[in-house]
C-alpha positions in Angstrom: -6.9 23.7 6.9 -3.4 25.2 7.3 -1.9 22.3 7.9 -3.3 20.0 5.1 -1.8 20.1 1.7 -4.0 22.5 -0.3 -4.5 20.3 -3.2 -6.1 17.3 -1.3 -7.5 19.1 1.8 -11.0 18.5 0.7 -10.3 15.1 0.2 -8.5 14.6 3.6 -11.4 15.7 5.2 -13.9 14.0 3.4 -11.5 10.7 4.3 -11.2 12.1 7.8 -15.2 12.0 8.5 -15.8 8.4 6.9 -12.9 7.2 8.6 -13.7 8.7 12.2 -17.2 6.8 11.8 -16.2 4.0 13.4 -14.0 6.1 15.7 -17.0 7.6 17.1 -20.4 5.1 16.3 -19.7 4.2 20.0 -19.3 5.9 23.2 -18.2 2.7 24.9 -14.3 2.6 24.9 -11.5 1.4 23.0 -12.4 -2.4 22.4 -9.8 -4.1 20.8 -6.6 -4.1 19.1 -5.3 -0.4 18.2 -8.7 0.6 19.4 -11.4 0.3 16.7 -8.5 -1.1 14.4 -6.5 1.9 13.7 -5.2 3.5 16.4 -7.6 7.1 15.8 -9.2 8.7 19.0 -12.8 10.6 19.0 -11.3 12.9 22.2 -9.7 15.6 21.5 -9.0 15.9 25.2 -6.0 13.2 25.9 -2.6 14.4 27.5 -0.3 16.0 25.7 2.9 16.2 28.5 3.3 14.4 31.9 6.1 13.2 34.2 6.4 10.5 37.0 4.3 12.4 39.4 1.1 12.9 36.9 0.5 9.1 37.4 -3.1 9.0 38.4 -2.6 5.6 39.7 -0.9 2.1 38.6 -2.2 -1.3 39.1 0.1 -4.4 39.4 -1.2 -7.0 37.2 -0.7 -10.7 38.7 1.9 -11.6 36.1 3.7 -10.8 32.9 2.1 -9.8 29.6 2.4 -8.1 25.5 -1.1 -7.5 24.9 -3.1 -4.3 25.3 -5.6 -3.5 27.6 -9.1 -2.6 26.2 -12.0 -0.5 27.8 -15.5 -1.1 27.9 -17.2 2.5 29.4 -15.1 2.0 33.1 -14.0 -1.4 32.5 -10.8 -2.2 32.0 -9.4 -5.2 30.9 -5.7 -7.4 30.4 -4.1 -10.5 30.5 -1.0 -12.2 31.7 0.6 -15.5 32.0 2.7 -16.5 35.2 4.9 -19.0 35.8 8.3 -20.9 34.4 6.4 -22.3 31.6 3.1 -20.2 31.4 1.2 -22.5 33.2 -1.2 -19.9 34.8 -3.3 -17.6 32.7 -4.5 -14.2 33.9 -7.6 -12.2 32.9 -7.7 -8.9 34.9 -10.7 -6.4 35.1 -9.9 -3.0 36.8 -12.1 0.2 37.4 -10.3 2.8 34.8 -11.1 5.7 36.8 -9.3 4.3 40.3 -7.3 1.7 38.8 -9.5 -0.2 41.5 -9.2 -4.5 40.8 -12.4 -5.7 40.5 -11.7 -9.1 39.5 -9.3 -11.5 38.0 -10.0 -15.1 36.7 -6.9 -17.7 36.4 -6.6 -20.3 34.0 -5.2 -23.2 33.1 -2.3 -22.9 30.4 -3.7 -25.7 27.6 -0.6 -25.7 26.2 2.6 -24.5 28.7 6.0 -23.0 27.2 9.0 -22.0 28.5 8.8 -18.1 28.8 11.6 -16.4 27.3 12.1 -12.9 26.1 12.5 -14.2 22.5 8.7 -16.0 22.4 5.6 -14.3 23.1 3.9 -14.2 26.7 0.2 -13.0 26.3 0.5 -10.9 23.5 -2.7 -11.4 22.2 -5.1 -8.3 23.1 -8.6 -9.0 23.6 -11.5 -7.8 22.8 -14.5 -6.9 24.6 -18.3 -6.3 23.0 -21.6 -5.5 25.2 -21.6 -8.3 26.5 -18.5 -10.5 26.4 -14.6 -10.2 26.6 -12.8 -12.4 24.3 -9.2 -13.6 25.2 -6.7 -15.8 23.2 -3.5 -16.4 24.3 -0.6 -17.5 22.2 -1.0 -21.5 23.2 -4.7 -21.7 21.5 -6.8 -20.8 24.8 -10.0 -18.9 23.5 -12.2 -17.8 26.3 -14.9 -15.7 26.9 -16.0 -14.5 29.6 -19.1 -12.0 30.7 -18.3 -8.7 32.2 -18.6 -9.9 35.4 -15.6 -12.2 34.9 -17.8 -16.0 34.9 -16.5 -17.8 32.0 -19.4 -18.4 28.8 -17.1 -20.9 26.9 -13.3 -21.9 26.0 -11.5 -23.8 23.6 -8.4 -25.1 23.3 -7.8 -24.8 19.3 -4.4 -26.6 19.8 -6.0 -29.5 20.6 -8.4 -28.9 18.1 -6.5 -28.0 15.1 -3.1 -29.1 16.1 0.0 -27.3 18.0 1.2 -24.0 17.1 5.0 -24.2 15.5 7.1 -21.4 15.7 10.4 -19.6 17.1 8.7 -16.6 18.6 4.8 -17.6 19.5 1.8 -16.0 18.8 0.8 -12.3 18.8 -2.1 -12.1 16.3 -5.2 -10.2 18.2 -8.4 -11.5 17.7 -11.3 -8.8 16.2 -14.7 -8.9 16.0 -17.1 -8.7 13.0 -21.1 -8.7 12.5 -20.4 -12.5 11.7 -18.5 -13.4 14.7 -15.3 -13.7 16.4 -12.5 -13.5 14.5 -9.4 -15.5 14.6 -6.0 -15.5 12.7 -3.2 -18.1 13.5 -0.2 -17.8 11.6 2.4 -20.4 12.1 5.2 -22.9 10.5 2.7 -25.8 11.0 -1.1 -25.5 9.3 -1.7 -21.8 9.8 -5.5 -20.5 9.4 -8.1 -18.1 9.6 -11.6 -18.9 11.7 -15.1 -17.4 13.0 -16.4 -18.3 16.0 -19.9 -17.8 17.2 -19.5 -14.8 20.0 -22.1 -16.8 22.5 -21.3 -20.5 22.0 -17.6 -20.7 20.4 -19.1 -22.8 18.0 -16.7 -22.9 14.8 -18.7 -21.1 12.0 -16.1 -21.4 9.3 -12.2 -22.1 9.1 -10.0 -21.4 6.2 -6.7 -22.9 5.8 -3.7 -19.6 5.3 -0.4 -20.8 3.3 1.6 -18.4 5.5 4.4 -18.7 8.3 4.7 -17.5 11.6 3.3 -14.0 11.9 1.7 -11.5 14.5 0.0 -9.4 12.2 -3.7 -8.8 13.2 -6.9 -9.4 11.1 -9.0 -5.9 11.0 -12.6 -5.3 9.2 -12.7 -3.3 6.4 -16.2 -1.3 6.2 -17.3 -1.1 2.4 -19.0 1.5 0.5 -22.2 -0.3 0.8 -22.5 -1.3 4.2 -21.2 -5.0 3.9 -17.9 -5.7 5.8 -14.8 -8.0 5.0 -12.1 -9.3 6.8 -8.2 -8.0 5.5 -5.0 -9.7 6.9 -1.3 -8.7 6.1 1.1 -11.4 7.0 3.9 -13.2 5.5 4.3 -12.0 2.0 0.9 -11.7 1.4 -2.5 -9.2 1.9 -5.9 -11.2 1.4 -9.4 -10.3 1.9 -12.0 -12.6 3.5 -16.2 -12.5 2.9 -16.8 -12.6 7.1 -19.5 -15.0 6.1 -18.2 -17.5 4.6 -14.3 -17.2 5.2 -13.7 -17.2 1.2 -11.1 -15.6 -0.5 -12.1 -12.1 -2.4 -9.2 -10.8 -3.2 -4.9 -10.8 -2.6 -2.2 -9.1 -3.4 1.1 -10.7 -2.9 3.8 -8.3 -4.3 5.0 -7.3 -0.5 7.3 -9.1 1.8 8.5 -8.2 5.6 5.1 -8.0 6.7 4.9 -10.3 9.7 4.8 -8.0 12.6 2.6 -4.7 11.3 -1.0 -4.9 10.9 -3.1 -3.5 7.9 -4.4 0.1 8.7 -7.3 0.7 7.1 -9.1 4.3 6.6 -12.0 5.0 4.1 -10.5 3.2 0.4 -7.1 3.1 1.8 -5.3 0.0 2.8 -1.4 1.0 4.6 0.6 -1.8 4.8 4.1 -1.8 7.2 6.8 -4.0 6.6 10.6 -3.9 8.1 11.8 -4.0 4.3 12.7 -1.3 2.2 10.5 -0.6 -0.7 7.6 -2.6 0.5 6.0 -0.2 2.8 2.3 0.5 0.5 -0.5 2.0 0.3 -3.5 -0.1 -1.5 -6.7 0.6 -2.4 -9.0 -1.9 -3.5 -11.9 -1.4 -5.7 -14.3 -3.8 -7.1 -12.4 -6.9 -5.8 -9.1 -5.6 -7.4 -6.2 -4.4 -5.1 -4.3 -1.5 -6.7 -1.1 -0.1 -5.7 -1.2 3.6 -4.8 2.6 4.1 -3.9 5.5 2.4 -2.1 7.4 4.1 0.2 11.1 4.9 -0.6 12.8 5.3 2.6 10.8 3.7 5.3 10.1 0.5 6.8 7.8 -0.5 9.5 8.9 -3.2 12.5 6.9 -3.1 15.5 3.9 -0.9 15.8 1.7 -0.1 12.7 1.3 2.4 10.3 -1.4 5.0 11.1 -3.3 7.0 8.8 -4.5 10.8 10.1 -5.1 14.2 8.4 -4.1 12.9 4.8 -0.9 11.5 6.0 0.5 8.0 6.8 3.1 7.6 9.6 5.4 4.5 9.9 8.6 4.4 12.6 11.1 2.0 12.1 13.4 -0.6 14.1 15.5 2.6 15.3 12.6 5.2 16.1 12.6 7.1 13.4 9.0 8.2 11.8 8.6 8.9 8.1 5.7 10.8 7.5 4.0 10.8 3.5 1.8 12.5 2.4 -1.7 10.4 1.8 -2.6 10.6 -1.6 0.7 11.2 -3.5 3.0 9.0 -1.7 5.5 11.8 -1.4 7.8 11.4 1.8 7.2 14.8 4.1 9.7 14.4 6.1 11.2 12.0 8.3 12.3 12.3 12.5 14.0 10.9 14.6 12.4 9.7 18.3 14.1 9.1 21.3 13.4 5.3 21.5 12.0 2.6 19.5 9.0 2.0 19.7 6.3 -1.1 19.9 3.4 0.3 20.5 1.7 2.0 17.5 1.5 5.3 16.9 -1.4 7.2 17.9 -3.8 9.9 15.9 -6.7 12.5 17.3 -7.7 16.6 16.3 -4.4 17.7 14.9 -2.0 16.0 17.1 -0.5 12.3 16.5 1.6 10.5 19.7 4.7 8.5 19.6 5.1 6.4 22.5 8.6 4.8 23.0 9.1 1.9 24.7 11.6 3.3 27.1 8.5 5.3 28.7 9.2 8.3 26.4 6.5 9.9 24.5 6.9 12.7 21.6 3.5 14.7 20.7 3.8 15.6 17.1 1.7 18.5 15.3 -0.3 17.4 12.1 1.9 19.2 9.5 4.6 19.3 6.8 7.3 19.2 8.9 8.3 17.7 12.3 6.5 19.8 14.3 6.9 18.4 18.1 4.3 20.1 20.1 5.5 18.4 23.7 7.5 15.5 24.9 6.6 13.2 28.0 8.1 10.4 30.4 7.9 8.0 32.3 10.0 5.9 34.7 10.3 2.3 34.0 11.8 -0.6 35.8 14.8 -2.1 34.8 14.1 -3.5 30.8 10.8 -3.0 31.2 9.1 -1.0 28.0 5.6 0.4 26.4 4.0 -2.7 25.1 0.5 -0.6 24.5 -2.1 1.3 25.3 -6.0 1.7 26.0 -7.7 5.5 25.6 -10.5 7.0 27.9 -12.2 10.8 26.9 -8.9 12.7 29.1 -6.9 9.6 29.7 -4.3 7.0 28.1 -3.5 3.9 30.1 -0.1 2.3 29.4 0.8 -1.5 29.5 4.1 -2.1 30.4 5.2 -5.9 31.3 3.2 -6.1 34.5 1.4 -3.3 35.4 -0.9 -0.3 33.8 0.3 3.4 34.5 -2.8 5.7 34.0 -2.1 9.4 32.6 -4.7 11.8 32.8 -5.1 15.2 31.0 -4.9 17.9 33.8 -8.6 19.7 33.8 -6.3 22.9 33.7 -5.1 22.1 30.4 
């Protein structure tokens, strides 16, 4: 309680159990994108300070990749792309407690590109249920695949719905709702949003997006009665879908800059990044009605996305530096500045919240009113290499750098 604001600590808890539901309905793993969509942790037990020789292990991963690796109880799983032009796809499945490969499945690139540091190279992260993983890389190859690694069904949706136009490629993740598998490509050609059946690939609905190139994710809003809907932030616009049917509910369009953060999303609260000043909100929407709760003043959000944790909202800029407001006025705390930039989100669990920069630096923050760092943590990285993401265990975090994962585990001293 000492570190909440005393005039909406009741309500920060209140928002802190609804929105660790979904944190916690699961013992399974982190599944997707930022987790369960917003980059919260159920363990209380992750580290908290490491160096070079606290590696529990690494695993080289058979080629180069963005995306983030996702668990499934000791599964663990990646992808990466190889060769001048992507022609070779990579799905990698490793044991998270050894680091141990237990399989890998190559695939054909549907549509090759010349890899370059200025496009995407699978950026994309997957995600897994019970029973499938679902991959898409930035050419339009959607695949799953059992846990096992033997393929259920692909598709190539650039030959389907026409190449993907763009300077820097794809990076959208794909999510997963009661309705299906959700899709979200954003491009300068005929961008849209689709569901896909999870056991067939079968096309349920697809609904056309008047928005430019983008690698903001889609996430799933949880309502207040049960019902879910589907809320994407990209180019100059915030829109939410009924997962059903892929119609429009509601948008709210007075934001621009937000092509790389995706939405956050915690109880009624709606964060939304974008690398332009002023534009930075927080929404809430009620009865089909967006509503503007605040814009931020100073900050501005450019790689990872803002995170919402003990009634506060973090975003970190181009340079590294976090601004930190407080949830329900909108009143900047304070603001910090890291010792990198960073791409990978920010992280939140028990009272603690992570920075992780992409020069293998990591700054532990207290919960609190002021820039409180607890710890600080490193690791070595080859030369222009960088933290692209991360997948959590109960006592460990698994970093994905270009072409390998670097497991950290908490110390059973600690």
């Amino acid at each position: 309680m000492n570190n909440i604001y005393p005039q909406t600590a009741l309500s920060a808890i209140a928002l802190t159990l609804i929105g660790l539901i979904s944190v916690t309905k699961a013992d399974e793993g982190w599944p997707g994108f930022r987790g369960h969509g917003h980059s919260l942790a159920a363990s209380d037990n992750l580290p908290v300070t490491w160096q070079d020789e606290a590696v529990s292990w690494r695993a080289e991963l058979p080629g180069t990749g963005q995306s983030s690796p996702v668990r499934w109880n000791d599964r663990l799983f990646s992808t990466a792309c190889s060769g001048s032009n992507k022609e070779r796809l990579w799905i990698v499945c490793h044991h998270r407690k050894t680091g141990e490969k237990l399989w890998q499945r190559e695939f054909p690139n549907s549509a090759p590109e010349a890899i370059s540091n200025y496009i995407s190279f699978a950026a994309p992260t997957p995600v897994v249920d019970a029973e499938r993983l679902y991959v898409l890389f930035e050419g339009g190859d959607l695949i799953a695949l059992a846990h096992d690694g033997s393929t259920v069904w692909r598709r190539e949706l650039a030959r389907d719905y026409g190449p993907f136009e763009g300077n820097h490629g794809q990076g959208a993740s794909p999510t997963l709702s009661r309705h299906g598998l959700v899709v979200v490509m954003d491009h300068k050609g005929d961008s849209f949003i689709a569901n896909f059946d999870r056991s067939t690939g079968k096309t349920l609905w697809k609904t056309a997006r008047d928005t430019s190139s983008a690698w903001a994710s889609p996430v799933i809003r949880l309502l207040a009665d049960g019902q879910e809907e589907i809320v994407c932030s990209a180019s100059d616009t915030v829109i939410g879908y009924d997962p059903a049917t892929g119609s429009i509910r509601w948008s709210y369009r007075d934001i621009t800059g937000n092509n790389v953060p995706t939405a956050t999303i915690y109880a009624e609260h709606l964060a939304l990044g974008s690398n332009t000043k002023f534009n930075s909100v927080l929404l809430s929407v009620k009865n089909g009605e967006p509503q503007v709760r605040w814009k931020a003043d100073e900050a501005t959000s450019s790689f990872g996305s803002p995170l919402i944790h003990r009634g506060r909202v973090y975003f970190v800029n181009r340079a590294g530096i976090v601004f930190c407001y407080e949830l329900e006025s909108g009143r900047l705390l304070f603001d910090h500045r890291l010792p990198a930039s960073t791409w990978a989100s920010p992280l939140g669990s028990g009272e603690r919240v992570w920075f992780f920069g992409n020069d293998g630096s990591t700054v532990v923050m207290k919960c609190a009113d002021t820039p409180v760092v607890e710890s600080t943590a490193s690791l070595t990285l080859s030369g222009g290499d960088r933290i692209y993401g991360y997948a959590l265990a109960e006592d460990a975090i698994v970093f994905r750098t270009k072409s390998e994962l670097i497991c950290i585990e908490r110390p059973a001293a600690e």
